[in-house]
N, CA, C and O atoms as a Tripos MOL2 file, in Angstrom:
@<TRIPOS>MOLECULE
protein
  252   251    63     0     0
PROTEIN
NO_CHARGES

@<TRIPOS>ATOM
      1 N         168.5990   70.9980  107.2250 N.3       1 UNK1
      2 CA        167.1520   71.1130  107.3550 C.3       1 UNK1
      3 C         166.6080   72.1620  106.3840 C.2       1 UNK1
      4 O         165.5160   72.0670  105.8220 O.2       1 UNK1
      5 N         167.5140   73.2210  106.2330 N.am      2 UNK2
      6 CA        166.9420   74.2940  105.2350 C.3       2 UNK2
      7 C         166.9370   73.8180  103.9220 C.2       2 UNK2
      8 O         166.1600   74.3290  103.1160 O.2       2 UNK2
      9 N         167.6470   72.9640  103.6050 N.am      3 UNK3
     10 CA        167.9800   72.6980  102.1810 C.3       3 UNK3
     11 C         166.8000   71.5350  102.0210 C.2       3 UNK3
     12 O         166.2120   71.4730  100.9410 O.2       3 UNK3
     13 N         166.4810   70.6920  102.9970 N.am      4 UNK4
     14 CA        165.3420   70.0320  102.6950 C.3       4 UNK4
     15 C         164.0460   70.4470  102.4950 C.2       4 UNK4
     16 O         163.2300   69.7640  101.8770 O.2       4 UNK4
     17 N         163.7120   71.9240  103.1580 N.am      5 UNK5
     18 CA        162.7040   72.2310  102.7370 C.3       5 UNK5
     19 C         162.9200   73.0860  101.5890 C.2       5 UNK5
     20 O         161.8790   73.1540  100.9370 O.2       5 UNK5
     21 N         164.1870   73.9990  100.9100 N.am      6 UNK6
     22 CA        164.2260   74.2270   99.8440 C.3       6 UNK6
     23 C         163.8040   72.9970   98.4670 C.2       6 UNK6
     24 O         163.2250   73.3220   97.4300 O.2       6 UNK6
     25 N         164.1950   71.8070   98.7570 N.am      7 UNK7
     26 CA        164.0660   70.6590   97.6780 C.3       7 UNK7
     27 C         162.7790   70.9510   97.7980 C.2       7 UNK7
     28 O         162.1920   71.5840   96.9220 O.2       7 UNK7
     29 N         161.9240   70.3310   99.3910 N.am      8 UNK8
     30 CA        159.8930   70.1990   99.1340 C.3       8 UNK8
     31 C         159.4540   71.3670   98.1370 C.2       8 UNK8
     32 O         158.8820   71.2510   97.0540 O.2       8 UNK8
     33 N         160.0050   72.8740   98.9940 N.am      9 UNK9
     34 CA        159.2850   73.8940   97.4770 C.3       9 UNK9
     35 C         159.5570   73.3330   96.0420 C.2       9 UNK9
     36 O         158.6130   73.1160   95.2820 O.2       9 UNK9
     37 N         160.9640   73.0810   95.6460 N.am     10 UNK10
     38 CA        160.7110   73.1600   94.6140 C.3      10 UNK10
     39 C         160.4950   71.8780   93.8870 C.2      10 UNK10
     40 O         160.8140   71.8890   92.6980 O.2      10 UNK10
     41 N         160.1410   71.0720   94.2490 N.am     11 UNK11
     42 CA        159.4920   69.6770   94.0590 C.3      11 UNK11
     43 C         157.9990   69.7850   93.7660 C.2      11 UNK11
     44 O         157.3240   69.2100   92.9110 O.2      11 UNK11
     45 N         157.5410   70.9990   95.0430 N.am     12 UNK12
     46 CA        155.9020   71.0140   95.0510 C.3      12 UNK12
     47 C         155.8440   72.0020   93.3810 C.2      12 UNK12
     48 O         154.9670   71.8460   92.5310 O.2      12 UNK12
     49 N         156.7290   72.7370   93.3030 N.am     13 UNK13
     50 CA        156.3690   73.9120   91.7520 C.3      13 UNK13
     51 C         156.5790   73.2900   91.1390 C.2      13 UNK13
     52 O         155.6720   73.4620   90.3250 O.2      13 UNK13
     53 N         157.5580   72.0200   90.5180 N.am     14 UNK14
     54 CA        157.8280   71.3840   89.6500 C.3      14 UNK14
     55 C         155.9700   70.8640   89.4120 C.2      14 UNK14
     56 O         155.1480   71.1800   88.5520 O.2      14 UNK14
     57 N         155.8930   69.9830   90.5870 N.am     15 UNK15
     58 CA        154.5090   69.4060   90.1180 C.3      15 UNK15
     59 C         153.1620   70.0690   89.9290 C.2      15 UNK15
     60 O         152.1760   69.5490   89.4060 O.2      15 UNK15
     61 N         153.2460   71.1470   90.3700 N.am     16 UNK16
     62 CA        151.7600   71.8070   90.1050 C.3      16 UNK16
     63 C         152.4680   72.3080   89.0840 C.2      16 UNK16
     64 O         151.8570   71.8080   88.1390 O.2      16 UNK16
     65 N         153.2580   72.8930   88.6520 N.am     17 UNK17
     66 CA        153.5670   73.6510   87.1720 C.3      17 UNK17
     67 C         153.8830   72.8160   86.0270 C.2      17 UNK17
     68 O         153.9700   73.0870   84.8300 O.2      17 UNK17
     69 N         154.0480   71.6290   86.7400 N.am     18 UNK18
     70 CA        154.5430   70.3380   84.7960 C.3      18 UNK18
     71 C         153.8940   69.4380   85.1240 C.2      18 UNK18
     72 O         153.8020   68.5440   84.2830 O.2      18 UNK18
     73 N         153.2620   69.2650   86.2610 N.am     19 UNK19
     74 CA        152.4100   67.3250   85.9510 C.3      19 UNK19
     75 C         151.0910   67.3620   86.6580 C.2      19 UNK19
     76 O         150.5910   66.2520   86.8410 O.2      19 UNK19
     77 N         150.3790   68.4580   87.1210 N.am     20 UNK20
     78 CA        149.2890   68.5790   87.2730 C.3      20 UNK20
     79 C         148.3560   69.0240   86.1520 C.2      20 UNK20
     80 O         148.5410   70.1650   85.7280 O.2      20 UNK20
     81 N         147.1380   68.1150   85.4750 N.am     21 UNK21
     82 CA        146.5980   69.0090   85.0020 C.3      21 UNK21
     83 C         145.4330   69.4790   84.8930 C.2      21 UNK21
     84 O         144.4220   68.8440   85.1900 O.2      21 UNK21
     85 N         145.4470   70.8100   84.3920 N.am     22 UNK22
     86 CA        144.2160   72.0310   85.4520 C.3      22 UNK22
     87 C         142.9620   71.6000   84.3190 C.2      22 UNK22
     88 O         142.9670   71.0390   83.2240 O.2      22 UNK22
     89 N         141.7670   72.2540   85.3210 N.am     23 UNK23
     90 CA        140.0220   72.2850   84.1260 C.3      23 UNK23
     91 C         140.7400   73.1280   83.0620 C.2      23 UNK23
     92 O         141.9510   73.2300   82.8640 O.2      23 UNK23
     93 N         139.5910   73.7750   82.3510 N.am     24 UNK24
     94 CA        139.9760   74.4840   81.3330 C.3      24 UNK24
     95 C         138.3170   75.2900   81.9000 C.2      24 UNK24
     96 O         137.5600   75.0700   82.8460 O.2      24 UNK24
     97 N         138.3150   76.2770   80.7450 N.am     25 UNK25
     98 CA        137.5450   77.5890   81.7640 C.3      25 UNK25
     99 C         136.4710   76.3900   81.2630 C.2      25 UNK25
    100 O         136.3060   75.4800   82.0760 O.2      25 UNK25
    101 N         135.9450   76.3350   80.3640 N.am     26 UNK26
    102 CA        134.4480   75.3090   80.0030 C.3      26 UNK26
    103 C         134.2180   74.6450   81.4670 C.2      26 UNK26
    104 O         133.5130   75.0950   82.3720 O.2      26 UNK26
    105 N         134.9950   73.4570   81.4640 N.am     27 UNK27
    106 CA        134.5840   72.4070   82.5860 C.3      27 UNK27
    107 C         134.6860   73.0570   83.9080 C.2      27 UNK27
    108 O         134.0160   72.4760   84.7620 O.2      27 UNK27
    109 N         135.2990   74.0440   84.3050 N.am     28 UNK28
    110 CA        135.4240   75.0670   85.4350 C.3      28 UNK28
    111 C         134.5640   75.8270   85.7340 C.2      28 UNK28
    112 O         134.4400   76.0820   86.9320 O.2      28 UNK28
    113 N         133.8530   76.3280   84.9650 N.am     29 UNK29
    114 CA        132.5340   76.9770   84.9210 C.3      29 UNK29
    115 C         131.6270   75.9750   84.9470 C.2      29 UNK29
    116 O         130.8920   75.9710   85.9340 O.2      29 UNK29
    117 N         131.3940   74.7110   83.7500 N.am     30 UNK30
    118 CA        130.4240   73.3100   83.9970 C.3      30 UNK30
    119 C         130.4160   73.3300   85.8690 C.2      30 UNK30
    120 O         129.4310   73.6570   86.5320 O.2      30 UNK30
    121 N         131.2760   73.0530   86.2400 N.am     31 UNK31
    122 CA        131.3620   72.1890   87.6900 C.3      31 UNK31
    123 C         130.7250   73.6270   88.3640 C.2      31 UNK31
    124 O         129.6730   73.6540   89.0020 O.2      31 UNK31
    125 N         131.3650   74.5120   88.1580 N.am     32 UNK32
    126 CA        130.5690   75.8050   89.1060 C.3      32 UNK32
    127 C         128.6310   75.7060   89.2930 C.2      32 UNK32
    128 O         127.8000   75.6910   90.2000 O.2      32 UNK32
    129 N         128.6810   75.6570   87.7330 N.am     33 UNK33
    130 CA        127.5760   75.2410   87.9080 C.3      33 UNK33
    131 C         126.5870   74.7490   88.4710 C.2      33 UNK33
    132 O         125.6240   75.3020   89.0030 O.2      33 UNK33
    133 N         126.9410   73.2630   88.2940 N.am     34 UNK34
    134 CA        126.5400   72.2290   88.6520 C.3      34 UNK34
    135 C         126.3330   72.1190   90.2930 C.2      34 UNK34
    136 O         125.5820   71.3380   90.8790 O.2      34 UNK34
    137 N         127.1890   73.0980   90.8590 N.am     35 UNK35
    138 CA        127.4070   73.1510   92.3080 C.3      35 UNK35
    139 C         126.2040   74.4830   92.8390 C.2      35 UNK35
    140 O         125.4670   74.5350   93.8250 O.2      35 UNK35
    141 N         126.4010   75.3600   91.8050 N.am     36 UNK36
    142 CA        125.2650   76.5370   92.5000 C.3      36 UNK36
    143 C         123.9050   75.7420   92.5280 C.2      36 UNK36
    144 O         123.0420   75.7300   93.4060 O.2      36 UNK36
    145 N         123.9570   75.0490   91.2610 N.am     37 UNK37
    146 CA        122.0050   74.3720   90.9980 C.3      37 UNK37
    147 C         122.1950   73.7020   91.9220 C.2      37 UNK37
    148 O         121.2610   74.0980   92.6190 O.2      37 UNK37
    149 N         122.8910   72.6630   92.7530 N.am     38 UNK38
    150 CA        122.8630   71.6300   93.3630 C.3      38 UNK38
    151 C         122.2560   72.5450   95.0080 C.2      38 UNK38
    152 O         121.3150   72.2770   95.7550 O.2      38 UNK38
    153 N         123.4610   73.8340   95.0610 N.am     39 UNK39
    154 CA        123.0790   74.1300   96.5170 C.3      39 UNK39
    155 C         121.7900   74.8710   96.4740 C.2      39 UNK39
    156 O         121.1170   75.1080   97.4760 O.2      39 UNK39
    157 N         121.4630   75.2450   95.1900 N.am     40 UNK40
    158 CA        119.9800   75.9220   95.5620 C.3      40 UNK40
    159 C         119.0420   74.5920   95.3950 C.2      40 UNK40
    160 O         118.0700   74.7850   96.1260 O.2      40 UNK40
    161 N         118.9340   73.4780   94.8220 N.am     41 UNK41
    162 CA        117.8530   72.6100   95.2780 C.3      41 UNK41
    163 C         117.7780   72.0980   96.4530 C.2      41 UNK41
    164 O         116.7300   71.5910   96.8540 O.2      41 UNK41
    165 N         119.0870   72.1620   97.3200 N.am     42 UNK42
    166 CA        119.5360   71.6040   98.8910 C.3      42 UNK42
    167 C         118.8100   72.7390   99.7460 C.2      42 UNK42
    168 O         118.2720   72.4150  100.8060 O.2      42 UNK42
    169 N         118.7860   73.9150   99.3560 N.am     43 UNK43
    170 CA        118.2330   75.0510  100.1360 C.3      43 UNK43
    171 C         116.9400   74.9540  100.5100 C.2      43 UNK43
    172 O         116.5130   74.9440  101.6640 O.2      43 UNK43
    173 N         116.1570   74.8650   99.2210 N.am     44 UNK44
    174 CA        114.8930   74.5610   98.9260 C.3      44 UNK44
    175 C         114.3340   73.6770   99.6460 C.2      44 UNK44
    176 O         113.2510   73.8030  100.2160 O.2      44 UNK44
    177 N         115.1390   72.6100   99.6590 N.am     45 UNK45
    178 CA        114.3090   71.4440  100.0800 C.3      45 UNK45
    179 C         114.5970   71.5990  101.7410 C.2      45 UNK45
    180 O         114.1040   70.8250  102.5620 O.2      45 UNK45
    181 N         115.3390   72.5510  102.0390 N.am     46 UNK46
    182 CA        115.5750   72.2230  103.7750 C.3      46 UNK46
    183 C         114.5910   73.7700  103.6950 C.2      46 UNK46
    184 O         114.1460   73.8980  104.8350 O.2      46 UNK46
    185 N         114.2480   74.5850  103.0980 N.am     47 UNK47
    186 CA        113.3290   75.5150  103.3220 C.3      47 UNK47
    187 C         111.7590   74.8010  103.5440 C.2      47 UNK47
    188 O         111.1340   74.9010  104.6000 O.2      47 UNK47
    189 N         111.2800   74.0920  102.3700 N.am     48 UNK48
    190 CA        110.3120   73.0930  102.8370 C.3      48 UNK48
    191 C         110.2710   72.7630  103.8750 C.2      48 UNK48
    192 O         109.4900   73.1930  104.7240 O.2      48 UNK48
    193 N         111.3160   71.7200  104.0610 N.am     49 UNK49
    194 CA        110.9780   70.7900  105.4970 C.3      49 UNK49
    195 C         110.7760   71.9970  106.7390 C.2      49 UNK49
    196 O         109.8300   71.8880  107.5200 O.2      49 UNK49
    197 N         111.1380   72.4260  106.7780 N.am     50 UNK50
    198 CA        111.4890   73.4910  107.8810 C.3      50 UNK50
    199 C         110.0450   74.3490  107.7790 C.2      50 UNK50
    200 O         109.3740   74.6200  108.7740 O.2      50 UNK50
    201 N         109.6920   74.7220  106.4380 N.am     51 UNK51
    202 CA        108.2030   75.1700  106.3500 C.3      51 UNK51
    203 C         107.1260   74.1550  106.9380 C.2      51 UNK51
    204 O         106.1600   74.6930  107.4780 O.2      51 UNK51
    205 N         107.1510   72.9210  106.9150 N.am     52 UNK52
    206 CA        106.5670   71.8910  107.1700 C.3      52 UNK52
    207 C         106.5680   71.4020  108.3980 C.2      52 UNK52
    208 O         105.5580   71.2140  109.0770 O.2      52 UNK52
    209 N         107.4750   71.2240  108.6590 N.am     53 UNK53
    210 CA        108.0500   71.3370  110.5980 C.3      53 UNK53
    211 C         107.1740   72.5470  111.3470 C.2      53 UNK53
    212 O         106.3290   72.3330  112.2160 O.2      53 UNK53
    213 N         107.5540   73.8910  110.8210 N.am     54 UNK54
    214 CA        106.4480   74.8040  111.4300 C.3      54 UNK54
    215 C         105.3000   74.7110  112.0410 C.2      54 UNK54
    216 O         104.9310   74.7300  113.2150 O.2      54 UNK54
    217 N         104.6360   74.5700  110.6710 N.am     55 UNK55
    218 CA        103.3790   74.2480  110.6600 C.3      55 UNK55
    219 C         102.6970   73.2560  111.3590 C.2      55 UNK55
    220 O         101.5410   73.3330  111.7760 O.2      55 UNK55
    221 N         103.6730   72.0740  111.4940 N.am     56 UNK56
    222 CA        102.8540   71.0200  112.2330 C.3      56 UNK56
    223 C         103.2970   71.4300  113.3110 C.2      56 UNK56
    224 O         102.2660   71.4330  113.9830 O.2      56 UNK56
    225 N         104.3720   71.9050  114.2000 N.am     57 UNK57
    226 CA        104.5830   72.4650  115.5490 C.3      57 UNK57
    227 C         103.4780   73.3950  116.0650 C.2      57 UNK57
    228 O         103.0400   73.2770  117.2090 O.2      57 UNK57
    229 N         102.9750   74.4420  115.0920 N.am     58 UNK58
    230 CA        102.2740   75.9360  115.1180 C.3      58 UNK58
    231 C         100.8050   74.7400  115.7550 C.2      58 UNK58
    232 O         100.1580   74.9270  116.7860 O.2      58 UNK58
    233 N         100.6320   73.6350  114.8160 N.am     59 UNK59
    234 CA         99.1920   72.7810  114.6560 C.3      59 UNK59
    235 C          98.9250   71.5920  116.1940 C.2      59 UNK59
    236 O          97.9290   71.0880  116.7140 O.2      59 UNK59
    237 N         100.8850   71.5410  116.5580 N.am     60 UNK60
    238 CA        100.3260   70.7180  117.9240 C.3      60 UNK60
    239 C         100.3150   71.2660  118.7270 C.2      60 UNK60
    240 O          99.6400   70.6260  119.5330 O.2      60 UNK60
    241 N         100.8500   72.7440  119.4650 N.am     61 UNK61
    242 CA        100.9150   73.5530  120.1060 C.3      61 UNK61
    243 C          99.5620   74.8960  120.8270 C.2      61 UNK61
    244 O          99.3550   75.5320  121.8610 O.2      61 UNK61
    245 N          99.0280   74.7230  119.6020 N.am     62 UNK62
    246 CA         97.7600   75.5060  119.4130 C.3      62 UNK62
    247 C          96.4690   74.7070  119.9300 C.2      62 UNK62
    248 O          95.3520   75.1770  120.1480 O.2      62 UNK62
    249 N          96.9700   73.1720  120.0930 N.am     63 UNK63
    250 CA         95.9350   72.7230  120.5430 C.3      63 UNK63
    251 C          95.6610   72.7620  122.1300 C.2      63 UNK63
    252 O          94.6120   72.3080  122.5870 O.2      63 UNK63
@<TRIPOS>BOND
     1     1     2 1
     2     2     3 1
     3     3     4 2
     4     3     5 am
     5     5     6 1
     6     6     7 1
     7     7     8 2
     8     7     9 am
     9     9    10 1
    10    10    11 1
    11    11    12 2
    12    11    13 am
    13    13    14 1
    14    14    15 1
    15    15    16 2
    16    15    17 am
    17    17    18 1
    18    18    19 1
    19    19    20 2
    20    19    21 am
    21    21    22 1
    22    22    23 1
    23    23    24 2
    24    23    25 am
    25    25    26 1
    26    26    27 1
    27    27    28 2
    28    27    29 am
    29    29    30 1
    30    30    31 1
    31    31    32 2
    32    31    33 am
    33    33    34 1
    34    34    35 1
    35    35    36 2
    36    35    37 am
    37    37    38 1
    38    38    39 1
    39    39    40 2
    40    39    41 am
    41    41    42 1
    42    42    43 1
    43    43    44 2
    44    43    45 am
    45    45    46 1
    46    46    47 1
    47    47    48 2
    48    47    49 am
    49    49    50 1
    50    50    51 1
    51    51    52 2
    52    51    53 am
    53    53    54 1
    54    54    55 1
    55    55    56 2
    56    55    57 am
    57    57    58 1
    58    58    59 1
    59    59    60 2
    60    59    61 am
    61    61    62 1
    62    62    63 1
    63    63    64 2
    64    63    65 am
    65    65    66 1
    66    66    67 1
    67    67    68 2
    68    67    69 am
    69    69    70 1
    70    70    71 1
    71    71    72 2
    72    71    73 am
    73    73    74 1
    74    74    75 1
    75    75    76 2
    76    75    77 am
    77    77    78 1
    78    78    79 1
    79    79    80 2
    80    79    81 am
    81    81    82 1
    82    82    83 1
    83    83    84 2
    84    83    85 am
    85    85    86 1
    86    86    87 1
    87    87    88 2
    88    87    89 am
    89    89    90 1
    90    90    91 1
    91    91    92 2
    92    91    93 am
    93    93    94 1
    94    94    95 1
    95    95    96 2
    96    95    97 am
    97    97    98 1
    98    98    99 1
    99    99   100 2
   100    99   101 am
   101   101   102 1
   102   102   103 1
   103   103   104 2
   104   103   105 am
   105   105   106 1
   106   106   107 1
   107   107   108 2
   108   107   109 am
   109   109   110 1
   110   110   111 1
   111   111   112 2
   112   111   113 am
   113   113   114 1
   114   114   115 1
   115   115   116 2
   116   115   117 am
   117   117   118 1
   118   118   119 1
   119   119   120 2
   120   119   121 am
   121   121   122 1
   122   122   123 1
   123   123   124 2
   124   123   125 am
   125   125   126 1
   126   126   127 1
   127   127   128 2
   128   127   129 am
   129   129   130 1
   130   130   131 1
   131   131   132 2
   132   131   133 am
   133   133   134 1
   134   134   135 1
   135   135   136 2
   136   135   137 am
   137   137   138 1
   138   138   139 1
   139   139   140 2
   140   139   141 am
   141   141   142 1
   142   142   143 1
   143   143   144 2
   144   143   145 am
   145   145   146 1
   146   146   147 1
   147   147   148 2
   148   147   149 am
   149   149   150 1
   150   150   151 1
   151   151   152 2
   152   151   153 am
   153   153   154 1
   154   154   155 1
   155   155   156 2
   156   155   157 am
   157   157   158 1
   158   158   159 1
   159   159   160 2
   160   159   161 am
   161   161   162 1
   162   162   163 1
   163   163   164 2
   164   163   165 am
   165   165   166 1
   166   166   167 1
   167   167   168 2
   168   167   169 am
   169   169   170 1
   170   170   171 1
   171   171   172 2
   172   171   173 am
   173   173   174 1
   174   174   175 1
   175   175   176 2
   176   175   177 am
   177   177   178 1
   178   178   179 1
   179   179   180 2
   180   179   181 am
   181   181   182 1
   182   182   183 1
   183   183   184 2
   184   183   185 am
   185   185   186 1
   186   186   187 1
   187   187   188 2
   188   187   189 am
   189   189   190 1
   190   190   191 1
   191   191   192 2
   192   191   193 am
   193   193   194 1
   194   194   195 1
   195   195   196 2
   196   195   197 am
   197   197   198 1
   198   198   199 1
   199   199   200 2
   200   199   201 am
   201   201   202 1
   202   202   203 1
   203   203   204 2
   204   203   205 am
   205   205   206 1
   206   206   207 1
   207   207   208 2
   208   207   209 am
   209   209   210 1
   210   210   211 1
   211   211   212 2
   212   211   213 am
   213   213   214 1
   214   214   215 1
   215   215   216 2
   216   215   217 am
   217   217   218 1
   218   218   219 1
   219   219   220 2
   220   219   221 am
   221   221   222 1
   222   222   223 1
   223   223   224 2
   224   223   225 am
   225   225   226 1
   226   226   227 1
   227   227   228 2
   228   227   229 am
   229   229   230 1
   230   230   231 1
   231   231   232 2
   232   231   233 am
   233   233   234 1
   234   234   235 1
   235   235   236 2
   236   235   237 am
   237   237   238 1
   238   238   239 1
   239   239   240 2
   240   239   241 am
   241   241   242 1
   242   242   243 1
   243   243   244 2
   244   243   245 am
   245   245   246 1
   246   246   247 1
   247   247   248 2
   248   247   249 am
   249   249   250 1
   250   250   251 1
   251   251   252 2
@<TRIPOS>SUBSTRUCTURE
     1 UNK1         2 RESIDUE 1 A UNK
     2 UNK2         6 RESIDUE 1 A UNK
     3 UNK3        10 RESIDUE 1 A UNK
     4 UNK4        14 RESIDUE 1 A UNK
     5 UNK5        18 RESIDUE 1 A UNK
     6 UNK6        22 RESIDUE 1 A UNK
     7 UNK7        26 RESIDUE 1 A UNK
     8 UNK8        30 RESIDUE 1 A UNK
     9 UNK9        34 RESIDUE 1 A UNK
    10 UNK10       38 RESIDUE 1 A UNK
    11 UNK11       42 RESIDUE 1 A UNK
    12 UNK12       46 RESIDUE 1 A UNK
    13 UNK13       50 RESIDUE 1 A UNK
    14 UNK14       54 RESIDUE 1 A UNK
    15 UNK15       58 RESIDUE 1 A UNK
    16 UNK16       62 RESIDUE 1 A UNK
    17 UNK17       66 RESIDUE 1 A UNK
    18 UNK18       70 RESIDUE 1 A UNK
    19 UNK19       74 RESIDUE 1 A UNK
    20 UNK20       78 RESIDUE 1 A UNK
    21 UNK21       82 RESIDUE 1 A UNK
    22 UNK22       86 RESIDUE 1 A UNK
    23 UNK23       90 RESIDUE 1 A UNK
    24 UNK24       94 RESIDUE 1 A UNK
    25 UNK25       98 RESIDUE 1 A UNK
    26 UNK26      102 RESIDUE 1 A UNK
    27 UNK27      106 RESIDUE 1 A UNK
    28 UNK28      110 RESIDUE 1 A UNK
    29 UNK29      114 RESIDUE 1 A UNK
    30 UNK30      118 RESIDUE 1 A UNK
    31 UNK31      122 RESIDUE 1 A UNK
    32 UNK32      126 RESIDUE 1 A UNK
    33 UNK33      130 RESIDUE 1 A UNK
    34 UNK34      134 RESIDUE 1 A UNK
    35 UNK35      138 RESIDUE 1 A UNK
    36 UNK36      142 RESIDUE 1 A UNK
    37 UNK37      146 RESIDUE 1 A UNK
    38 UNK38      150 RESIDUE 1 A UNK
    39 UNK39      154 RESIDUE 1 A UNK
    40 UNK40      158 RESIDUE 1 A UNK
    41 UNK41      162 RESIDUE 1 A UNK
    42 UNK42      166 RESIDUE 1 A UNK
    43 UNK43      170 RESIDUE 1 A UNK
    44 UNK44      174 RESIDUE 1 A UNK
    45 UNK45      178 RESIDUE 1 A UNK
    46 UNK46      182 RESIDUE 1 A UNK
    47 UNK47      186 RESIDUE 1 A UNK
    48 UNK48      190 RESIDUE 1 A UNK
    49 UNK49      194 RESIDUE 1 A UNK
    50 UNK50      198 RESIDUE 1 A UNK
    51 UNK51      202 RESIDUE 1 A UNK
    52 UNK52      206 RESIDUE 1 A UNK
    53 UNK53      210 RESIDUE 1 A UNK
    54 UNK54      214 RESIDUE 1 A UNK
    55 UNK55      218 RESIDUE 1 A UNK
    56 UNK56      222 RESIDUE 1 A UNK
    57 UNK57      226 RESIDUE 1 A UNK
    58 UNK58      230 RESIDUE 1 A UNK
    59 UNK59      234 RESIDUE 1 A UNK
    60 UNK60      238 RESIDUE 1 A UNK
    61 UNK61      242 RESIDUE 1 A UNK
    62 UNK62      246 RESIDUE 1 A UNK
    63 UNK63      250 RESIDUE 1 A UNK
């Protein structure tokens, strides 16, 4: 049993160290990117609705 999970380790290093292959800093940073702009327009737009929701709650409540 020990020796079988000695093979999985070194089966798993073989493949992330020789046949996986990684971003490079460009496209690693691209995708970072792409992910901060994405979660700040997702923010935004649930800040709206939620501003909007308010308001009409504040508008049926008051009556």
């Amino acid at each position: 049993m020990f020796n079988s999970f000695i093979s999985y380790c070194k089966g798993s290093y073989e493949e992330l160290a020789h046949k996986t292959t990684w971003p490079t800093r460009k496209e690693l940073t691209h995708s970072a990117v792409v992910v901060l702009v994405a979660s700040i327009v997702i923010a935004l737009i649930v800040f709206c609705m939620d501003t909007v929701f308010d308001q009409l709650m504040k508008l049926v409540y008051s009556a």
